[in-house]
C-alpha positions in Angstrom: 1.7 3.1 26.3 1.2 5.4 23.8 -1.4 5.3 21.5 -1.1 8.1 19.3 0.5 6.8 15.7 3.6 8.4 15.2 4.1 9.5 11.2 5.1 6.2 9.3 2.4 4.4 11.1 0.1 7.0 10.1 1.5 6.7 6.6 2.0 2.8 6.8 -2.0 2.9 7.7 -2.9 4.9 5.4 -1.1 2.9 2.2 -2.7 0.0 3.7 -6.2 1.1 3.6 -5.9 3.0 0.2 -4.3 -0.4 -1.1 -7.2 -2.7 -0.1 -9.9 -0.2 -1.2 -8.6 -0.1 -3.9 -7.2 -3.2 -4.9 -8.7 -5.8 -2.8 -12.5 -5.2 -1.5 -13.0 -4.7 -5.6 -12.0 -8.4 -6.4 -12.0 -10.3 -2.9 -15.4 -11.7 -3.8 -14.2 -13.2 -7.0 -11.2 -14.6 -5.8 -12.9 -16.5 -3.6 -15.7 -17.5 -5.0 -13.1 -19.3 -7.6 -10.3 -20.0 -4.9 -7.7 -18.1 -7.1 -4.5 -17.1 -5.6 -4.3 -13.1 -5.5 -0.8 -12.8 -7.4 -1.4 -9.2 -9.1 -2.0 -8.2 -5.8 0.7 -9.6 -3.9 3.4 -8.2 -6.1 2.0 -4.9 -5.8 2.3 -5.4 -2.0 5.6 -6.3 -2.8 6.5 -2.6 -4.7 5.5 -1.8 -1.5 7.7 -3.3 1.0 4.6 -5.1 2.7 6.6 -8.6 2.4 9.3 -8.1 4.7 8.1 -5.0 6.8 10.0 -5.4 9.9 13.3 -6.6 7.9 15.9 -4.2 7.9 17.1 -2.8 4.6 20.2 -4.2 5.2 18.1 -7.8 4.1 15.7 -6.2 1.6 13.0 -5.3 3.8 10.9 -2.4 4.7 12.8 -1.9 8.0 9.1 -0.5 10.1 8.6 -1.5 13.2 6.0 -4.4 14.8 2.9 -2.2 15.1 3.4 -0.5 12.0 3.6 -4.4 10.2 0.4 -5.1 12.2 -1.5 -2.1 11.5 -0.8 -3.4 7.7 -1.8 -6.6 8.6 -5.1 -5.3 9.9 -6.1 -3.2 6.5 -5.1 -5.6 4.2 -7.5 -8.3 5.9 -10.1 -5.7 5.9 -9.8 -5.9 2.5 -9.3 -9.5 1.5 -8.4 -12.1 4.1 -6.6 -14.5 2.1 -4.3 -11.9 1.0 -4.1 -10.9 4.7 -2.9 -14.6 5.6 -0.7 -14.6 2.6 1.3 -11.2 3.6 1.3 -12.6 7.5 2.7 -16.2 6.9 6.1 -14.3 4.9 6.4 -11.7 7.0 5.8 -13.5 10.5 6.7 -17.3 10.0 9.6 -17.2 7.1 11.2 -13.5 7.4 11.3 -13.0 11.2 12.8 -16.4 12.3 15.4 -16.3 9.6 16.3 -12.5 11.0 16.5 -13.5 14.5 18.0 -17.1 14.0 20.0 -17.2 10.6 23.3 -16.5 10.0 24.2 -14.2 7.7 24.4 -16.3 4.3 21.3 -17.8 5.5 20.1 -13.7 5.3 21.7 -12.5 2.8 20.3 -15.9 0.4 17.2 -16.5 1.7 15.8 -13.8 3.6 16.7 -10.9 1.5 14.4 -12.2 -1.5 11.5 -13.2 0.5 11.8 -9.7 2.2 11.6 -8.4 -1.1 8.9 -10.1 -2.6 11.3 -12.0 -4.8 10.2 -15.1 -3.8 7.6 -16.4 -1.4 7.8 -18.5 2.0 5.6 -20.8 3.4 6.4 -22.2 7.2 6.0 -26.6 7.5 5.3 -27.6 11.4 2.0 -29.4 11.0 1.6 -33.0 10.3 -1.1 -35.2 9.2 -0.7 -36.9 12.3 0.5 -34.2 14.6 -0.8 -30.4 14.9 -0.2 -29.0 18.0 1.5 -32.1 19.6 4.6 -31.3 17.9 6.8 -33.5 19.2 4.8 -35.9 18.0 6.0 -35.3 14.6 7.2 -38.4 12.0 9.4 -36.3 9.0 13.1 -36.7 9.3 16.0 -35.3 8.7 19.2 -37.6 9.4 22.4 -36.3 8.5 24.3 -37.7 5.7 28.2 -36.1 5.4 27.2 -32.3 5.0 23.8 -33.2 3.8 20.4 -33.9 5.7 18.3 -36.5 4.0 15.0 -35.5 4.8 11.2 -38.1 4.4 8.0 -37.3 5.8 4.9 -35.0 5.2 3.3 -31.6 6.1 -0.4 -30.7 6.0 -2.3 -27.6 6.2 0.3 -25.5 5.0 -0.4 -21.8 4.0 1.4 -20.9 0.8 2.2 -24.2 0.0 1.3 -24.2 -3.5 3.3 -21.0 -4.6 5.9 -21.0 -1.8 9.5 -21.2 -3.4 11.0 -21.3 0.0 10.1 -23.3 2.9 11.1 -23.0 6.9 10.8 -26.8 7.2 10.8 -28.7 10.9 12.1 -32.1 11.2 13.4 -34.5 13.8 17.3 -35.2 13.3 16.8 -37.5 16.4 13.1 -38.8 16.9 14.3 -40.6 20.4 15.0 -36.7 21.5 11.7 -35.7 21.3 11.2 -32.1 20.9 15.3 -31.8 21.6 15.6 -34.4 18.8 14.2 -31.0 16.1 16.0 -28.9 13.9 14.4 -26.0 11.1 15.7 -26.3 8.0 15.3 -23.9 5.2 14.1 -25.5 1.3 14.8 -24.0 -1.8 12.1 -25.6 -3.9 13.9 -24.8 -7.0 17.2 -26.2 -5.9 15.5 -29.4 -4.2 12.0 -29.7 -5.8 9.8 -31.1 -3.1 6.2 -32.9 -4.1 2.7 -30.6 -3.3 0.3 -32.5 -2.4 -3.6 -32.1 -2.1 -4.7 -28.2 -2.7 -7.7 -28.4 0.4 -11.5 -27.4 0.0 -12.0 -25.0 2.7 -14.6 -23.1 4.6 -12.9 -19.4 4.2 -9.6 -17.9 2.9 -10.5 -19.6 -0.4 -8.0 -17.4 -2.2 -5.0 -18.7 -0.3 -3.6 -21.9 -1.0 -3.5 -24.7 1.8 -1.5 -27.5 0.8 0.5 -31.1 2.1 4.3 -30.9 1.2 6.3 -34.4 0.5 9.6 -34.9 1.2 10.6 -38.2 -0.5 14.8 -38.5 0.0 15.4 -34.6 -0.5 18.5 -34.0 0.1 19.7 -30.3 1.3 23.1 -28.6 2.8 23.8 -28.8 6.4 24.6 -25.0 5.9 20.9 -24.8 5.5 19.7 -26.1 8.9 18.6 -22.4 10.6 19.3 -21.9 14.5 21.6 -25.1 14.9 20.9 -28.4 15.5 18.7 -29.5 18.3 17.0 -25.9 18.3 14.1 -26.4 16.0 11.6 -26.3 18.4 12.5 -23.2 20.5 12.9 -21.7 16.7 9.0 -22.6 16.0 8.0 -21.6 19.6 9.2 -18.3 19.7 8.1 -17.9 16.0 4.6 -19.1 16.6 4.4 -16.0 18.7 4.8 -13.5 16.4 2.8 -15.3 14.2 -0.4 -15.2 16.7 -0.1 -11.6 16.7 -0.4 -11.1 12.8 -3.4 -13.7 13.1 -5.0 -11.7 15.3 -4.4 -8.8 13.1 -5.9 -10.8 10.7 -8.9 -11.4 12.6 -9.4 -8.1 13.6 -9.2 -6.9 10.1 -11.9 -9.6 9.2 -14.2 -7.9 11.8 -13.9 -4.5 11.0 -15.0 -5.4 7.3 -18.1 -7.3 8.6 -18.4 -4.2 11.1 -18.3 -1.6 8.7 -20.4 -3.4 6.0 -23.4 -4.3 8.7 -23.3 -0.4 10.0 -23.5 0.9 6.4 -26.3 -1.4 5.7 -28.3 -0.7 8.9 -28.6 3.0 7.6 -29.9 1.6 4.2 -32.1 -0.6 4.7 -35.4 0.2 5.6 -38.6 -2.1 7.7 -41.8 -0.8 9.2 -41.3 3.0 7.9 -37.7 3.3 9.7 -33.9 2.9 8.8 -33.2 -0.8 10.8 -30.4 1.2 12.2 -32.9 3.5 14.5 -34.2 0.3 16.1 -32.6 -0.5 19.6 -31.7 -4.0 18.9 -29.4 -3.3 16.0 -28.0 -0.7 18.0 -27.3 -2.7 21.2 -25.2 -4.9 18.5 -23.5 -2.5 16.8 -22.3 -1.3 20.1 -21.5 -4.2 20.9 -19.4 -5.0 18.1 -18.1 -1.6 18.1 -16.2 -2.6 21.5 -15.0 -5.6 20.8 -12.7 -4.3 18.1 -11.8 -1.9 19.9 -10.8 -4.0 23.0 -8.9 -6.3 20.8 -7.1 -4.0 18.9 -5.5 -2.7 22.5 -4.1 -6.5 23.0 -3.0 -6.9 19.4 -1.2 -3.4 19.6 0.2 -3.9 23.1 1.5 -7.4 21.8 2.9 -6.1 18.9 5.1 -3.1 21.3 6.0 -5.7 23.3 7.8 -7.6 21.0 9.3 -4.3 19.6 10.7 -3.7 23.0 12.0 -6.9 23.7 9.6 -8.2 26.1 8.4 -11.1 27.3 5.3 -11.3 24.8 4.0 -14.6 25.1 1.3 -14.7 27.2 0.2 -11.2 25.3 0.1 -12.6 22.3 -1.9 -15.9 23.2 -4.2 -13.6 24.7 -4.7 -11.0 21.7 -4.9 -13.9 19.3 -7.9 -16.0 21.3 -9.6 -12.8 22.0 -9.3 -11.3 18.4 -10.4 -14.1 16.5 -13.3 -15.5 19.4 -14.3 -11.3 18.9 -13.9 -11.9 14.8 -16.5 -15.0 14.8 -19.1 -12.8 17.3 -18.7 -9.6 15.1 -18.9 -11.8 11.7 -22.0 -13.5 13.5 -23.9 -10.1 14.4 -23.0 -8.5 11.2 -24.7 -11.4 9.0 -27.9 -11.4 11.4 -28.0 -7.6 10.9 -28.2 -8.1 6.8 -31.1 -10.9 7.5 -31.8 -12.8 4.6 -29.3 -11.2 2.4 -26.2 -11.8 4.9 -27.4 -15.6 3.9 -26.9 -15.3 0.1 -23.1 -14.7 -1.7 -24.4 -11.3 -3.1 -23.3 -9.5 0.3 -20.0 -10.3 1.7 -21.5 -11.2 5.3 -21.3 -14.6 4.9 -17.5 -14.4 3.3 -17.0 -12.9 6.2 -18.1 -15.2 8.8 -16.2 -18.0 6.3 -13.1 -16.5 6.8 -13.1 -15.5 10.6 -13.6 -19.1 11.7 -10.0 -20.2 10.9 -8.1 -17.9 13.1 -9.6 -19.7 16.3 -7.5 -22.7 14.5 -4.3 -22.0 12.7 -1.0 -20.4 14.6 -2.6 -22.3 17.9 -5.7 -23.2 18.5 -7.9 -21.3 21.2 -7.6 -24.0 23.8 -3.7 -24.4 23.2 -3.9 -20.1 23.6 -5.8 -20.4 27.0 -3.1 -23.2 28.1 -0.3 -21.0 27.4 -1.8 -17.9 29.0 -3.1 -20.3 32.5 1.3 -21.5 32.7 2.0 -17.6 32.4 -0.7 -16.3 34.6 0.3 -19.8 37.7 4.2 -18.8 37.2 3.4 -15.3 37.3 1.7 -15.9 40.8 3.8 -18.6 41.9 7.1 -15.8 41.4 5.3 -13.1 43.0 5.1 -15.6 46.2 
């Protein structure tokens, strides 16, 4: 692999970091201190092409390639982690499925305005009832003529709030099981939808995290994405890419905290020397200093991977269990180095450890990532004999 950037990553880096200095790390305290959604911002990363980055032109995107999309990922959670999430859920749960598995009035209706920045996606797999058991799923979607009828709920849903469109998952057949689910694509506007509860959280207070009703809406057959019966490979294969922009995410997070805590240790001064000259804080600096590094060689040999065609799986459950386990240890070290003041919302340590701890949870937990790595790792050994 090689890791020197070529010049669009370099420049892709480089608008990412100038964006969030100077656009985000001014005003991520505020918006999350009063939970407002970052909308100023996200047009702006919109002029930018950062909404659809690996859609080709031909659909309104930016047309990059993975690791340039996850190097942006990475900055822009440096500099506000909602707005990270935000940017990650279009791109990596709405954009990419439609490109691989929509047809091309699908693309050319859907995807090209939420590539664009148009309108926003959100991505409807969880249940109040069912989160990684998906087959355990209760909303429906029985066909009616050349209309799906679809009742049920979703919870925990990134975007929710503000999403016009919505990559919905339902069971056409609940006796099926997980061969009983279809994706279905929702234009809020054309079929309103109810939004439920705005959740209270922990972290990522700017981004919205909502339940979705579906009471009788009724939408086109046209609109069910990847046929009939194919929902859950659609998800699958989705949820992969998504694990590697939430490790992105993650690793952005930790590089904040990172940055912040090393600044600090050369600032602050106890017993007549900078806290940075004593070996403790050192051995965790270090520390910290090799855990990003070490996860962002999984995230970026993920996100090549997947650019290449490869079987990525197992790469990206293990980038996205490492990145965010490193994110909550580098958040942790970085909020002990600031002492008392990591404690208090003047600093951004404690922000920081706030919004780490969600990326061991959403896009797969950490236990369902070390399941999916032990299948690939037995029928790895199993094929090699």
């Amino acid at each position: 692999m090689n890791f020197e950037l070529n010049e669009l990553q370099q420049m892709v880096r480089e608008t990412a970091r100038s964006f969030a200095d100077a656009e985000l790390i001014p005003v991520a305290a505020e918006l999350d201190k009063k939970g407002t959604f970052p909308s100023v911002q996200i047009d702006k990363l919109a002029e930018l092409g950062f909404l659809g980055m690996a859609v080709p032109e031909r659909w309104g995107g930016a047309g990059v390639d993975q690791l340039s999309y996850i190097i942006a990922i990475e900055e822009i959670s440096r500099g506000c982690a909602s707005t990270g999430v935000i940017m990650s859920v279009n791109n990596s749960l709405v954009c990419d499925p439609l490109l691989r598995c929509g047809d091309d009035e699908q693309r050319d209706r859907f995807l090209k305005p939420l590539a664009s920045g148009e309108r926003l996606g959100c991505f409807a797999l969880s249940e109040p009832a069912s989160g990684s058991d998906a087959a355990g799923m209760r909303c429906t979607a029985i066909k009616d003529g050349d209309h799906y009828v679809i009742n049920g709920s979703k919870n925990w849903i990134t975007n929710g709030k503000e999403a016009d469109l919505c990559l919905l998952f339902a069971h056409h057949d609940p006796s099926e099981r997980l061969r009983g689910i279809s994706a279905f694509i929702v234009d809020r506007k054309q079929t309103p939808y109810g939004i439920g509860k705005v959740e209270e959280k922990l972290g990522i207070k700017a981004s919205s995290t909502t339940s979705l009703i579906f009471d009788n809406i009724r939408i086109p057959a046209s609109q069910c994405i990847g046929g009939e019966g194919n929902g859950f490979k659609v998800a699958l294969s989705t949820l992969d890419g998504g694990r590697i922009g939430i490790a992105a995410q993650a690793l952005g997070i930790a590089r904040a905290a990172f940055e912040e805590a090393l600044a600090y240790s050369r600032e602050r001064q106890a017993f007549g020397s900078y806290i940075g000259d004593f070996g403790a804080i050192q051995e965790m600096l270090a520390d910290m200093a090799t855990e990003i590094e070490a996860a962002r060689l999984l995230i970026w040999r993920a996100a090549v991977a997947k650019q290449d065609g490869e079987r990525y799986g197992k790469m990206a459950a293990m980038a996205k269990v490492y990145a965010s386990e490193m994110s909550a240890r580098v958040t942790h070290k970085a909020l002990q180095i600031h002492g008392g003041y990591g404690y208090v919302k003047e600093f951004n340590a404690e922000r920081h450890v706030r919004d780490a701890r969600i990326t061991e949870i959403y896009e797969g937990t950490s236990e369902i990532q070390r399941l999916v790595i032990a299948r690939e790792v037995q029928k790895e050994h199993a094929a090699a004999g």
